[in-house]
VEXDO-534161 format. One line per field, with one value per residue: residue number from 1; x negated, y negated, z of N, C-alpha, C, O in turn. Coordinates in nm, 2 decimals. Example, Ala and Ser with C-alpha at 12.3 -4.5 7.8 and 13.67 -1.06 7.14 Angstrom:
REM VEXDO-534161
n = [1	2];
n.xx = [-1.32	-1.28];
n.yy = [0.57	0.22];
n.zz = [0.78	0.71];
ca.xx = [-1.23	-1.37];
ca.yy = [0.45	0.11];
ca.zz = [0.78	0.71];
c.xx = [-1.32	-1.29];
c.yy = [0.33	0.00];
c.zz = [0.78	0.79];
o.xx = [-1.42	-1.34];
o.yy = [0.33	-0.11];
o.zz = [0.85	0.80];
REM end
This chain:
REM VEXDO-534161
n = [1	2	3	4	5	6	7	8	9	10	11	12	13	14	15	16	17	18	19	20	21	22	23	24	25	26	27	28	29	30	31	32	33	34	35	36	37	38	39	40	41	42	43	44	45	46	47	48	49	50	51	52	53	54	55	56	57	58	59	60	61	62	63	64	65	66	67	68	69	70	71	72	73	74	75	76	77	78	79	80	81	82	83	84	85	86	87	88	89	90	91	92	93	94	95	96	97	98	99	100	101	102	103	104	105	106	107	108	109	110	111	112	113	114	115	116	117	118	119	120	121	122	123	124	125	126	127	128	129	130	131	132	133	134	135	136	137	138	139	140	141	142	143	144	145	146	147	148	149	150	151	152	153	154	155	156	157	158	159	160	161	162	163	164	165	166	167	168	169	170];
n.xx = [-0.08	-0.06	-0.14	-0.09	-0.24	-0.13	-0.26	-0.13	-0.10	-0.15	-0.38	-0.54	-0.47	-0.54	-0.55	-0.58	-0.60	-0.59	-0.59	-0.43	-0.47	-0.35	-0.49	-0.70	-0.81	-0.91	-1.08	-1.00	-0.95	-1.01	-0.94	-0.92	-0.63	-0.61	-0.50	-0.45	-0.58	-0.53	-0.24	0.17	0.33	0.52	0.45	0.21	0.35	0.44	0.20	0.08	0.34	0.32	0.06	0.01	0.22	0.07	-0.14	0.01	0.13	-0.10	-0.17	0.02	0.11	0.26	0.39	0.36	0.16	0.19	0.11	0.30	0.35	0.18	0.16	0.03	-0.02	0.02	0.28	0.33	0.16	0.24	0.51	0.45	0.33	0.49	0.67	0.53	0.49	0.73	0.82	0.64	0.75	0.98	0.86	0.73	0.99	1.07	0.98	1.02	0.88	0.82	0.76	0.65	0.59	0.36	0.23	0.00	-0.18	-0.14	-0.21	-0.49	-0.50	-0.48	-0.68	-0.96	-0.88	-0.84	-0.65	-0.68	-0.90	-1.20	-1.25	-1.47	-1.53	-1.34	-1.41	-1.62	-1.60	-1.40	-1.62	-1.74	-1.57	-1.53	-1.74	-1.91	-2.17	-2.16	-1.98	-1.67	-1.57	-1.41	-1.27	-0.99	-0.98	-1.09	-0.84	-0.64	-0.71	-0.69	-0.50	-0.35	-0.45	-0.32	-0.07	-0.07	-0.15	0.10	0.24	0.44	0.46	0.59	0.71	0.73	0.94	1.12	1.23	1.27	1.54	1.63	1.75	1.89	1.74	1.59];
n.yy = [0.12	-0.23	-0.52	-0.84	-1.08	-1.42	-1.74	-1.98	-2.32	-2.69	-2.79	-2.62	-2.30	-1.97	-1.65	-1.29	-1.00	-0.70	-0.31	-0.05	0.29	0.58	0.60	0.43	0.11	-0.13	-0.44	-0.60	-0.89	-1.18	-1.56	-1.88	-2.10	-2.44	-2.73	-3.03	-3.37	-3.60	-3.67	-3.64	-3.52	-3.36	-3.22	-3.11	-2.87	-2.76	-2.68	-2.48	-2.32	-2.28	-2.10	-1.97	-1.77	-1.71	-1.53	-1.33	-1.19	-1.12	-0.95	-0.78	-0.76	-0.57	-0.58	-0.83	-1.00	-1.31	-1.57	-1.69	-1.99	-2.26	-2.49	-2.76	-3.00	-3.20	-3.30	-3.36	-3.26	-3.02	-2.99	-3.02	-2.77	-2.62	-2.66	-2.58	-2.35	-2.23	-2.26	-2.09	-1.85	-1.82	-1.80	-1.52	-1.37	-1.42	-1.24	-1.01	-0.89	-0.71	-0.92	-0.97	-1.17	-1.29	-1.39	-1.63	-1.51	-1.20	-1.13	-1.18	-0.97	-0.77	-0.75	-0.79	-0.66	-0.84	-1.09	-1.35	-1.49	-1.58	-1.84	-1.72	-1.51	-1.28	-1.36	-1.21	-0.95	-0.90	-0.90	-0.65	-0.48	-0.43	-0.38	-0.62	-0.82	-1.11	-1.33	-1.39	-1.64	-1.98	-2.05	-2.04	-1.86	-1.61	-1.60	-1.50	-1.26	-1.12	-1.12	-0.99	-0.74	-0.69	-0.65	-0.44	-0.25	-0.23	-0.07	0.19	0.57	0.83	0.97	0.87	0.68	0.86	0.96	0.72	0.62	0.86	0.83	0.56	0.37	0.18];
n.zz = [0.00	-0.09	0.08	0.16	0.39	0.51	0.62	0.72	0.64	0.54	0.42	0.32	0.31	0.40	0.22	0.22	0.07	0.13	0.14	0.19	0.27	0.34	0.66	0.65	0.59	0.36	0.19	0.00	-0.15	-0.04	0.02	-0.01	-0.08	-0.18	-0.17	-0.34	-0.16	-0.16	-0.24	-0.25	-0.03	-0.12	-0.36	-0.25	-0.18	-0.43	-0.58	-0.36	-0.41	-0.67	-0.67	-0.49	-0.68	-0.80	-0.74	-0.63	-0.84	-0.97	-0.77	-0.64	-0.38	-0.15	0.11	0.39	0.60	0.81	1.01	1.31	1.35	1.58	1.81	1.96	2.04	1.81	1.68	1.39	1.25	1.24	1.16	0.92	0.85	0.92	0.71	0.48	0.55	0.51	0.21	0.15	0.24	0.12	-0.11	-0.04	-0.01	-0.27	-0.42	-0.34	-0.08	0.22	0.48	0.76	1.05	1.31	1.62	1.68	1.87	1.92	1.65	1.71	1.87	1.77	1.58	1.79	2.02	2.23	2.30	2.36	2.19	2.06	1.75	1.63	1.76	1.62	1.35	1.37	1.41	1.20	0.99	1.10	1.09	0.84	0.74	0.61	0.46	0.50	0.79	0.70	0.51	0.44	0.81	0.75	0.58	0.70	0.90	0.81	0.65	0.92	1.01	0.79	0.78	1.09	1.02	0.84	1.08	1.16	0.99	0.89	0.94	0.74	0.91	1.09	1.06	0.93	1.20	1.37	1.19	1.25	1.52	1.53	1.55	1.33];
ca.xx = [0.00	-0.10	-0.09	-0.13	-0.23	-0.15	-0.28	-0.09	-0.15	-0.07	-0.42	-0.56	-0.38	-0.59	-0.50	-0.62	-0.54	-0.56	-0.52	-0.42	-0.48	-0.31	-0.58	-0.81	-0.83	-1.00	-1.06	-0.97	-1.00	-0.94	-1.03	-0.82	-0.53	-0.62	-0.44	-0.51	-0.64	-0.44	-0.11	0.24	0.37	0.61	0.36	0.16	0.43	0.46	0.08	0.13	0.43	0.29	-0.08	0.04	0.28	-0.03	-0.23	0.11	0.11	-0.24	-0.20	0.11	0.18	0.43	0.41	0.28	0.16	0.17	0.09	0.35	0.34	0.17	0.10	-0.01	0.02	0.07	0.40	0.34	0.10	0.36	0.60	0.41	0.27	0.64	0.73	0.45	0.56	0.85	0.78	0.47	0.83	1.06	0.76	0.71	1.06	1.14	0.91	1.07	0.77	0.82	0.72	0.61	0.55	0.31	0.14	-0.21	-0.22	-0.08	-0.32	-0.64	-0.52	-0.51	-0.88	-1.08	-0.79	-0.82	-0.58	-0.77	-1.07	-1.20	-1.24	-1.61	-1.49	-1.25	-1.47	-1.75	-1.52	-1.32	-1.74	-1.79	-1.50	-1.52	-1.96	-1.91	-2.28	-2.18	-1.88	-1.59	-1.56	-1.39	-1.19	-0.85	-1.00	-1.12	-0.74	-0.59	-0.77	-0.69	-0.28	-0.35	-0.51	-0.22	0.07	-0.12	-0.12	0.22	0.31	0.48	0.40	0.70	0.76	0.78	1.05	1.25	1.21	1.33	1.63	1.77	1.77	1.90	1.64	1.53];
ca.yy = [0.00	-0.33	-0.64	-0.95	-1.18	-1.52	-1.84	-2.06	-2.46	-2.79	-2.85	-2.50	-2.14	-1.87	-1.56	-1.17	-0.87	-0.52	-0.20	0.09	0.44	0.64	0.54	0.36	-0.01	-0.17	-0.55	-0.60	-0.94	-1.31	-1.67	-1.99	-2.21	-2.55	-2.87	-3.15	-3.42	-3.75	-3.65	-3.64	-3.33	-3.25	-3.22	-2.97	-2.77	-2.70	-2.62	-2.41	-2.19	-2.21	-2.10	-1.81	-1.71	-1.60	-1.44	-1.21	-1.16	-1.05	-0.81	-0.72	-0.67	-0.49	-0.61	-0.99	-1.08	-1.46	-1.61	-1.80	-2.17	-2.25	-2.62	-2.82	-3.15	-3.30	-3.28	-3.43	-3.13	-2.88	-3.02	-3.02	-2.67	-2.54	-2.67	-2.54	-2.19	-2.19	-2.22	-1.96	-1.70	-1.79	-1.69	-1.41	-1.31	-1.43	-1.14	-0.89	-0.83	-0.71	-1.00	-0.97	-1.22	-1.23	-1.51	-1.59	-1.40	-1.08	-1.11	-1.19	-0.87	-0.64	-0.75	-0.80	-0.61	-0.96	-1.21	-1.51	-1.43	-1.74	-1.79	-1.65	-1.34	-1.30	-1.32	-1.10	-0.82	-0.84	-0.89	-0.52	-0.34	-0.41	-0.39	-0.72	-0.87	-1.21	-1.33	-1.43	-1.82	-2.05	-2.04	-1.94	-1.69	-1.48	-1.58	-1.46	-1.12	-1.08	-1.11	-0.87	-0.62	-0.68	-0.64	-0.28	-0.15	-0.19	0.04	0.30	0.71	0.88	1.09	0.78	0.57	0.96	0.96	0.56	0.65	0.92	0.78	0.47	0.22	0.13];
ca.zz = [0.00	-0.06	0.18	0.18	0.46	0.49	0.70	0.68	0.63	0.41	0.24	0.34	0.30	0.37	0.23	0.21	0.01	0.18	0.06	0.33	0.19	0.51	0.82	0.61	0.52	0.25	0.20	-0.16	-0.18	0.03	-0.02	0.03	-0.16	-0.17	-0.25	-0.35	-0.07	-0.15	-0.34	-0.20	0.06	-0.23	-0.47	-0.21	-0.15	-0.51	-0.56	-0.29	-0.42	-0.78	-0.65	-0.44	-0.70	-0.95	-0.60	-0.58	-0.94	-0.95	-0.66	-0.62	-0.23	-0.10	0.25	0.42	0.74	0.76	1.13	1.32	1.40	1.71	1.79	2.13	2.04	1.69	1.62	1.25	1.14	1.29	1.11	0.76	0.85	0.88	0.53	0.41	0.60	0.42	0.11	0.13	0.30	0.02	-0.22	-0.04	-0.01	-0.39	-0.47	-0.23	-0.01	0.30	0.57	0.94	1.12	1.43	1.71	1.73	2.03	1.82	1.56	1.75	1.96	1.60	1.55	1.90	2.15	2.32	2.26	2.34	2.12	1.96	1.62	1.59	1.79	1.52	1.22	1.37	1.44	1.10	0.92	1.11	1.04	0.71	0.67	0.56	0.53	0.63	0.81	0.61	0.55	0.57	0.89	0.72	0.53	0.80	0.98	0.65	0.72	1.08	1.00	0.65	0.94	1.17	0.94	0.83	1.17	1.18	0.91	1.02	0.85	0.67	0.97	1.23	1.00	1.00	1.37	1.41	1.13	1.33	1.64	1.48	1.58	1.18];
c.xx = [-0.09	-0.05	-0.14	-0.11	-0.23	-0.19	-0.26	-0.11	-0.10	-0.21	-0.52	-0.50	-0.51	-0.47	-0.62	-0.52	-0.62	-0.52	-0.54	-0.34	-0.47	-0.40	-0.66	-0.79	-0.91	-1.00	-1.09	-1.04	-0.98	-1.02	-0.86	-0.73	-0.54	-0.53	-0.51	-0.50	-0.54	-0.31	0.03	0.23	0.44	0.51	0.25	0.21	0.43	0.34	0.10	0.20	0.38	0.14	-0.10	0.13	0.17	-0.12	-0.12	0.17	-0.02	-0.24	-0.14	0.13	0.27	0.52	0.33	0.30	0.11	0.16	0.25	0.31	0.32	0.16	0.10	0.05	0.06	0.16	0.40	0.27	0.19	0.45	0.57	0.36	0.41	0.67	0.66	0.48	0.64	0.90	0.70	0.67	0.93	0.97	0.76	0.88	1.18	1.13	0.92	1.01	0.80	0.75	0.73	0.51	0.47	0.26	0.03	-0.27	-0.21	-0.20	-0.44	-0.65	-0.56	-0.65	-0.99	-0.99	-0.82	-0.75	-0.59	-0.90	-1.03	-1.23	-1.39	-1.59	-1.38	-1.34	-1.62	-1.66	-1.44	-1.48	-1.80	-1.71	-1.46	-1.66	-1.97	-2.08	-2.29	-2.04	-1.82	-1.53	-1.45	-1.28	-1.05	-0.84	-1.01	-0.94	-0.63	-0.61	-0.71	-0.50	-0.29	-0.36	-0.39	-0.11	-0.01	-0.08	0.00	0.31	0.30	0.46	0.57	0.79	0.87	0.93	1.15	1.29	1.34	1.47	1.71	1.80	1.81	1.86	1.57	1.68];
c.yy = [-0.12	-0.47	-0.74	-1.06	-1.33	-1.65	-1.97	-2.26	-2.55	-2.79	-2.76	-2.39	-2.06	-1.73	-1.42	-1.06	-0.76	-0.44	-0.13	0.22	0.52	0.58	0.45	0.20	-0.06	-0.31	-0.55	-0.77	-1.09	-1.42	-1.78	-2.07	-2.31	-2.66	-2.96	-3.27	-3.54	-3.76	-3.62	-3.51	-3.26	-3.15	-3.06	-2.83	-2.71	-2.62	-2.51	-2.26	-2.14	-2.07	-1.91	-1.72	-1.59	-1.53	-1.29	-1.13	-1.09	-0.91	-0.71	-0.64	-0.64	-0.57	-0.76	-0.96	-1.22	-1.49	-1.70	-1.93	-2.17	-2.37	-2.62	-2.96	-3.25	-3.22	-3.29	-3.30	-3.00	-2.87	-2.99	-2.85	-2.63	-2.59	-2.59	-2.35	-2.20	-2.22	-2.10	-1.84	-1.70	-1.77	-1.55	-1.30	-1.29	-1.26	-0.98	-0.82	-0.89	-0.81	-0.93	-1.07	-1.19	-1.38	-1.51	-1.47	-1.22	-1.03	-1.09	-1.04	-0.75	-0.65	-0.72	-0.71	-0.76	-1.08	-1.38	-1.55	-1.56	-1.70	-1.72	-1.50	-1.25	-1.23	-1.22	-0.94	-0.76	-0.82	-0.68	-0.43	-0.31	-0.36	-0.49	-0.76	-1.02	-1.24	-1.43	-1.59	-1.86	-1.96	-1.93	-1.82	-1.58	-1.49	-1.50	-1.29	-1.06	-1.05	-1.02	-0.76	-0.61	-0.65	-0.48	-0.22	-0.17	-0.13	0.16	0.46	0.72	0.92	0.97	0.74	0.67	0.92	0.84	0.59	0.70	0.86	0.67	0.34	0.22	0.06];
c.zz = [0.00	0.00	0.19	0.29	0.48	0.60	0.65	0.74	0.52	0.30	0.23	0.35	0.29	0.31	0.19	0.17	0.08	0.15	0.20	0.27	0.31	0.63	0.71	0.54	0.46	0.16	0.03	-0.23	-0.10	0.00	0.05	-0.12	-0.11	-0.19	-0.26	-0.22	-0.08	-0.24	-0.19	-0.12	-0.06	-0.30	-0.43	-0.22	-0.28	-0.57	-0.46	-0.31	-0.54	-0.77	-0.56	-0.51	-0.77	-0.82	-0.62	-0.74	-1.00	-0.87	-0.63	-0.48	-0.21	0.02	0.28	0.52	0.75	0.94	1.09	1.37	1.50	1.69	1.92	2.12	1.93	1.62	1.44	1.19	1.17	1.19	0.93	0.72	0.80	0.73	0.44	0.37	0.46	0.31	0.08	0.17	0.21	-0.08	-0.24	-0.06	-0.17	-0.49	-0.43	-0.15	0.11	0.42	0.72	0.96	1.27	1.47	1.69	1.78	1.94	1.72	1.61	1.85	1.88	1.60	1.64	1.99	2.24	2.28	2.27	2.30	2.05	1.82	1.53	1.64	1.68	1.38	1.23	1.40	1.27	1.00	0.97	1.09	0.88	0.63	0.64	0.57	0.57	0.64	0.70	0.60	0.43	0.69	0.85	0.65	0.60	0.90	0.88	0.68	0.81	1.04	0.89	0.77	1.05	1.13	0.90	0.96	1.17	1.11	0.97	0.89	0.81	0.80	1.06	1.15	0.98	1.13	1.35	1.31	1.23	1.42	1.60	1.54	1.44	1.08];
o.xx = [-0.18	0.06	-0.25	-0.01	-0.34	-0.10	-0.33	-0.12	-0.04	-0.21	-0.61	-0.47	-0.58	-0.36	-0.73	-0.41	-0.74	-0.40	-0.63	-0.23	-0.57	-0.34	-0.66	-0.75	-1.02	-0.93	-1.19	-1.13	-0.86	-1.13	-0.75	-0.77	-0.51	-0.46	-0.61	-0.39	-0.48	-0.29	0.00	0.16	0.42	0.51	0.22	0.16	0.42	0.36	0.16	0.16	0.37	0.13	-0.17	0.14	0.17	-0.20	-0.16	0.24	-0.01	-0.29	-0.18	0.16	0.37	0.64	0.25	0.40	0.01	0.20	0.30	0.21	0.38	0.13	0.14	0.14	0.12	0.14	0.48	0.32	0.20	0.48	0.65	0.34	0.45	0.70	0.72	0.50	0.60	1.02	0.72	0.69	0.98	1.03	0.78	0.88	1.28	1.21	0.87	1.05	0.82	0.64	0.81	0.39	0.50	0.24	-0.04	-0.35	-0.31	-0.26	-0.51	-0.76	-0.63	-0.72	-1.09	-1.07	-0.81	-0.81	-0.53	-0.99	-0.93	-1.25	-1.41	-1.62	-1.38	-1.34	-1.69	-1.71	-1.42	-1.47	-1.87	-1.74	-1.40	-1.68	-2.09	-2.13	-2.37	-1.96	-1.87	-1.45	-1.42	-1.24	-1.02	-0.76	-0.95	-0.92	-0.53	-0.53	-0.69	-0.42	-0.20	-0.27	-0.38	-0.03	0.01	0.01	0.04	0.43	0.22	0.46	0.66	0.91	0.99	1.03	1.27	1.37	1.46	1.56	1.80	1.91	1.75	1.93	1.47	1.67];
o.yy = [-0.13	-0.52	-0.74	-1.13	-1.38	-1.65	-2.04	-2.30	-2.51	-2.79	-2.79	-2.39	-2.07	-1.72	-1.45	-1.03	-0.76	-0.45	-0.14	0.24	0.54	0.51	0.34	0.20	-0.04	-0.31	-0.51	-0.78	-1.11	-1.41	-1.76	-2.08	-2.32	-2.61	-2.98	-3.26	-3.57	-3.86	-3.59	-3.41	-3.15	-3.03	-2.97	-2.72	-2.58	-2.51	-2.42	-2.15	-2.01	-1.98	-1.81	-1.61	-1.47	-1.46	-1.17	-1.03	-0.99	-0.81	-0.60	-0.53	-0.69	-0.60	-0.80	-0.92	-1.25	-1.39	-1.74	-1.94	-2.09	-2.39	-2.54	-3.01	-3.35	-3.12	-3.22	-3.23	-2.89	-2.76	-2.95	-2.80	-2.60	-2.51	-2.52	-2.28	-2.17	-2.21	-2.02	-1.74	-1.59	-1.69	-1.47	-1.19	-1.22	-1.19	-0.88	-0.70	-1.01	-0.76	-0.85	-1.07	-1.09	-1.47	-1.41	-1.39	-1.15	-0.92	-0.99	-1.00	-0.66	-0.55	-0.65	-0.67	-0.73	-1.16	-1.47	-1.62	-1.62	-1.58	-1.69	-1.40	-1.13	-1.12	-1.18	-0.83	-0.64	-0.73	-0.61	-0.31	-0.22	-0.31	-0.50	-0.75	-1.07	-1.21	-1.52	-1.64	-1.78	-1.85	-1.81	-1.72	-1.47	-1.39	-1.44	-1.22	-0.94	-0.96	-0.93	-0.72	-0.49	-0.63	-0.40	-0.14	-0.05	-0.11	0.22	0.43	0.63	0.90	0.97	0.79	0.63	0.83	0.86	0.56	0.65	0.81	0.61	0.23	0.28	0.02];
o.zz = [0.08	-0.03	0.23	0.30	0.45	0.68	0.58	0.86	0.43	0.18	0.14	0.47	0.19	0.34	0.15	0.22	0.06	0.11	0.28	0.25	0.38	0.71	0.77	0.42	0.51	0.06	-0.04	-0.32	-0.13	-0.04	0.11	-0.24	0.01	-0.28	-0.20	-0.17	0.02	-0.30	-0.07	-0.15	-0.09	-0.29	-0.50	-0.25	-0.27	-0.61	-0.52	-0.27	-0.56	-0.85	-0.58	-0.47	-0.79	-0.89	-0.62	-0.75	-1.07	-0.90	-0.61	-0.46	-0.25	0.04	0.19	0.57	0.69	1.00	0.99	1.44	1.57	1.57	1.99	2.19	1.96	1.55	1.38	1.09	1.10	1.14	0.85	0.61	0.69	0.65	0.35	0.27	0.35	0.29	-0.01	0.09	0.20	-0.16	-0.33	-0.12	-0.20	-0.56	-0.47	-0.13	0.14	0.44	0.76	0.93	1.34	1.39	1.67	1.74	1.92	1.73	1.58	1.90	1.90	1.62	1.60	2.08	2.36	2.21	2.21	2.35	2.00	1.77	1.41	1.58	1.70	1.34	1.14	1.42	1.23	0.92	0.90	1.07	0.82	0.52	0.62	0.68	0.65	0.55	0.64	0.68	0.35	0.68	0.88	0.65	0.58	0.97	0.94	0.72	0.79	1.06	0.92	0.84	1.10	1.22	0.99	0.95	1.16	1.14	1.05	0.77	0.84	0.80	1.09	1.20	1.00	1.14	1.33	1.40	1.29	1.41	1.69	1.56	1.46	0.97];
REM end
């Protein structure tokens, strides 16, 4: 199956392709969606949808892990992040690929088992479980990764998603 992770941002988008061949993951391919630096929000947004449309055309994921929104204090980039979001989830869902969402906390626990792993603990953990020889730059790329990697573990085998059927938890 292939998966694509996304980190999401207005003039940054990381993303990562993953392939997971039953236990094994295999980093296919990640980098960032840019925008342009002094042009309207519209205008990103649509860079944005067009930019990830040809990534999901290229790769063809089945499945997305996209981080959620966290903020502290600036309300304004929260706000431009979420737009951003949701465009990047009506992409994903134009295309009929499976989404899951996850926290920071979530993600940084799929990669390091510690949930408040900074962002160097992060990219030295996803640079060794892949052999990587150097860690994966920029920033959103290697966060791009860590959510691709966390949306994998949560695929479930043939047997589990019987299991969850009968018992009708699926």
């Amino acid at each position: 199956m292939i998966i694509i992770g996304i980190d999401p941002g207005t003039s940054i988008i990381g993303y990562s392709i993953i392939e997971k061949d039953k236990s094994k993951l295999t980093l296919i391919d990640y980098g960032c969606i840019t925008t342009k630096a002094k042009i309207q929000d519209t205008e990103k947004l649509i860079e944005i949808y067009t930019d990830l449309g040809k990534i999901i055309e290229k790769f063809k994921p089945e499945k997305a892990g996209i981080e959620k929104i966290f903020f502290n204090k600036n309300v304004k980039t929260a706000i431009d992040v979420a737009q951003a979001r949701g465009v990047i989830l009506l992409k994903l869902r134009e295309n009929n690929i499976e989404i899951e969402q996850f926290t920071p906390a979530e993600i940084k626990i799929s990669v390091t088992s510690y949930g408040q792993a900074d962002k160097k603990m992060v990219q030295e953990s996803i640079k060794k479980f892949f052999k990587l020889k150097h860690i994966p730059k920029p920033d959103d790329a290697a966060d791009a990764i860590a959510a691709g990697i966390c949306a994998a573990n949560t695929l479930k085998t043939k047997w589990e998603k019987y299991f969850l059927q009968l018992h009708g938890q699926l």
